[in-house]
N, C-alpha and C positions, 0 to 999 in steps of 0.2 A: 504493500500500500504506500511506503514511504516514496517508493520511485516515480508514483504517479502524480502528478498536480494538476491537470487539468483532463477531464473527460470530454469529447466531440462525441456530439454524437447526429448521423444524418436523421429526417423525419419521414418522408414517406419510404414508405417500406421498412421502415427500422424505428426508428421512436414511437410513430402513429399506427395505430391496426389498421387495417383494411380500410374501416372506413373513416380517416382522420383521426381518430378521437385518440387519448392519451389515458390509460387507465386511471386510478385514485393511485393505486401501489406505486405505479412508477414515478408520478408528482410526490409523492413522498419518501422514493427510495432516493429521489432528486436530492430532495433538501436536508435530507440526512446527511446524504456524502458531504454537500456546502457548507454543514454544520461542523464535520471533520476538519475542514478546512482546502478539501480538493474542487476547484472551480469546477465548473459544469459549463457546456456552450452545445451553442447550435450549429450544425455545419451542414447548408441544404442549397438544391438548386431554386427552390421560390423564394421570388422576388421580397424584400422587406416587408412590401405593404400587406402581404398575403400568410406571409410563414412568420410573425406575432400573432395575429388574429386567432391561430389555433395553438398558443402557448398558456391559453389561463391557467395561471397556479405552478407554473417554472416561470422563476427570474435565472435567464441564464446571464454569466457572467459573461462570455463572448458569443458571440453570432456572425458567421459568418452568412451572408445570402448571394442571390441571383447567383448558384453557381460561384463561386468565389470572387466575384465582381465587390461585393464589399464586405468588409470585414469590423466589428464594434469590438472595442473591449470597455464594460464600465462603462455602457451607452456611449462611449465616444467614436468615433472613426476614423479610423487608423490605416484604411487601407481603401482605394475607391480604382476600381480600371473599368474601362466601356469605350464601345465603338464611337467614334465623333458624329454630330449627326451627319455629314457628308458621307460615312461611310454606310451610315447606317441606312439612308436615302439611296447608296448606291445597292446594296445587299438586296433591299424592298426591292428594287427596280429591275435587278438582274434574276430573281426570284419568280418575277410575275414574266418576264421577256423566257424566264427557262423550263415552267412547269406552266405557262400559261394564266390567263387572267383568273380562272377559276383556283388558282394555290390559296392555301388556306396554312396561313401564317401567325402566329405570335409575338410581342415584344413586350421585355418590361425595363423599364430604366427605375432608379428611384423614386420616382414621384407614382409609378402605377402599372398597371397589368393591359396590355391590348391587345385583340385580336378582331380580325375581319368573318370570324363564321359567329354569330350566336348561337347555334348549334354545339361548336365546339370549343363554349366557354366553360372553361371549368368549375367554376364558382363565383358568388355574386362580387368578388371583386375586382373581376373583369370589365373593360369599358370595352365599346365595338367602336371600331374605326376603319374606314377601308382604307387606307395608306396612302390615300390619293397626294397629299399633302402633308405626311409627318415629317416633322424637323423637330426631333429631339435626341438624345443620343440616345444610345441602347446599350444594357449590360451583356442584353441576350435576347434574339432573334432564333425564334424555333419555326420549322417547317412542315408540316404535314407529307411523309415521304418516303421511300427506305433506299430511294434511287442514289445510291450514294456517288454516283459521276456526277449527276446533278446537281448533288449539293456543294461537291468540290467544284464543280463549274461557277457556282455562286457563288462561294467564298473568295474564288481568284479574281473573280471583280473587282478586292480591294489589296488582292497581294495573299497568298493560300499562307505563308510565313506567319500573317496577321491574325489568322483565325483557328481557335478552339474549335473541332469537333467533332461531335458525338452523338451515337444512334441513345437512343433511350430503349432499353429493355423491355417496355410495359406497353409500349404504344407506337404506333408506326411515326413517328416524329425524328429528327433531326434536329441537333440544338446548336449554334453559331454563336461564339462571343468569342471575344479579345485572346489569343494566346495567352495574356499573362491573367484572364482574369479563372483561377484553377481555384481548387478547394485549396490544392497544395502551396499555391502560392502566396493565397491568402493567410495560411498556418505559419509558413515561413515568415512573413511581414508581424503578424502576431506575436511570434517566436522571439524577432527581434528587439519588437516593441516591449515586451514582455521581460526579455531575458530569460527566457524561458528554452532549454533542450529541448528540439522536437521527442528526443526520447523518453522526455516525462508524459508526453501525452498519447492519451490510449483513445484510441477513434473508432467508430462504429459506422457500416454500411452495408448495401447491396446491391448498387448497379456498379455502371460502368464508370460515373466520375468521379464514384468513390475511390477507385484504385489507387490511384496517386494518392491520397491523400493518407488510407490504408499502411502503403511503403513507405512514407514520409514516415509517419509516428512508429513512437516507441514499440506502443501494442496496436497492430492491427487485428481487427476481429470482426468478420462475417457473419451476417444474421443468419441461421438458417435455412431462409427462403430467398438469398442471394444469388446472384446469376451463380455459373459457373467459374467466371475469370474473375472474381470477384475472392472468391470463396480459396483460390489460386493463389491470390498476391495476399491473404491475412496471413497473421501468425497462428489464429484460432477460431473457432466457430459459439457463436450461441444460439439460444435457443431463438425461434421465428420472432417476427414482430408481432404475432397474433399472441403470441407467448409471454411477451413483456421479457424478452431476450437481453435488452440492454439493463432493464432494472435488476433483472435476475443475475446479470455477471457484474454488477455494480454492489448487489446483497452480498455477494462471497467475497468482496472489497471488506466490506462493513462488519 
């Protein structure tokens, strides 16, 4: 327990069950540990405005969101990367010229969540926009897709160097944002800020952008119901998210 100081942990598929919610046990196996004295944070790919909204009853001491686009410690912000809106504008554009007007796309920058299908809003704090005219910058731009020439053909629109990306495990989607905006990279900035060894902290996941983030920390450790290349790059496995997996290998801490 002495080696650890700060716990990560990602939320869909791992903190949250099935359907968002966060048991009573694990908001309380939470606040135990923070009682010990080991931080607790959040490390996910939704956007700020969206991945609070389903935290009542954890105060995490870091948060990372949008994918490692931004990173809080102690409510402060320590770490911010996103596409400029010129590129962001170029992405949208080369998007709709590559899969045609009918693509069905995502973006969220700080201020909020967008997407052009209200079909395929995920929850109410989504706004719709059809992209005719967005000029703001983006953390991350997701695409409805699994054509992945296609998506590399959009991403070189601003330089392939420049861009993050990644299929998503759960849903035919493609997600686009900044190379340096990573879970990992956000940990390292953290790390800094902190003074903190990536090796005191123990991090939890199950897709695909969790892996860096995985190999980076001390302990990496696979939910259960993690992909395959997931479950590959830990040091160890827990029990599923339906399980309360992170609280349950957090109780053998305690």
């Amino acid at each position: 327990m002495e080696n650890i100081a700060l716990i990560l942990s990602d939320l869909d598929g791992t903190l949250f069950h099935d359907d968002k919610s966060i048991s009573d046990f694990t908001k309380m196996t939470i606040a135990q540990v923070q009682k010990k004295g080991i931080l607790f944070g959040i490390s996910t790919s939704r956007a700020l405005v969206n991945a609070t909204k389903f935290l009542d009853g954890i105060n995490p001491d870091v948060l990372i969101t949008n994918g490692g686009g931004m990173a809080f410690y102690k409510g402060r912000k320590i770490y911010n990367c996103e596409f400029t809106p010129a590129e962001t504008k170029t992405l949208i554009k080369t998007t709709f010229e590559v899969l045609g007007k009918a693509a069905v796309i995502s973006v969220d920058n700080e201020k909020g969540l967008y997407s052009n299908s209200k079909e395929e809003l995920g929850d109410k704090f989504w706004t719709y926009n059809d992209f005719s005219d967005f000029n703001a910058a983006a953390m991350k731009l997701c695409i409805k897709t699994l054509d992945k020439e296609a998506v590399t053909k959009i991403a070189s629109s601003i330089g392939i160097e420049k861009v993050d990306m990644l299929p998503f495990s759960d849903i035919p989607w493609y997600k686009l944002s900044s190379h340096k905006a990573t879970k990992e990279n956000a940990i390292q900035a953290l790390c800094s800020h902190m003074k903190l060894p990536a090796q005191k902290i123990a991090a939890f996941g199950d897709d695909f952008n969790d892996i860096g983030m995985l190999k980076l920390c001390g302990k990496g450790i696979a939910m259960q119901n993690a992909i395959a290349e997931v479950k590959a790059a830990a040091d160890e496995t827990c029990p599923a998210n339906q399980e309360d997996g992170v609280a349950r290998w957090i109780e053998k801490l305690l």
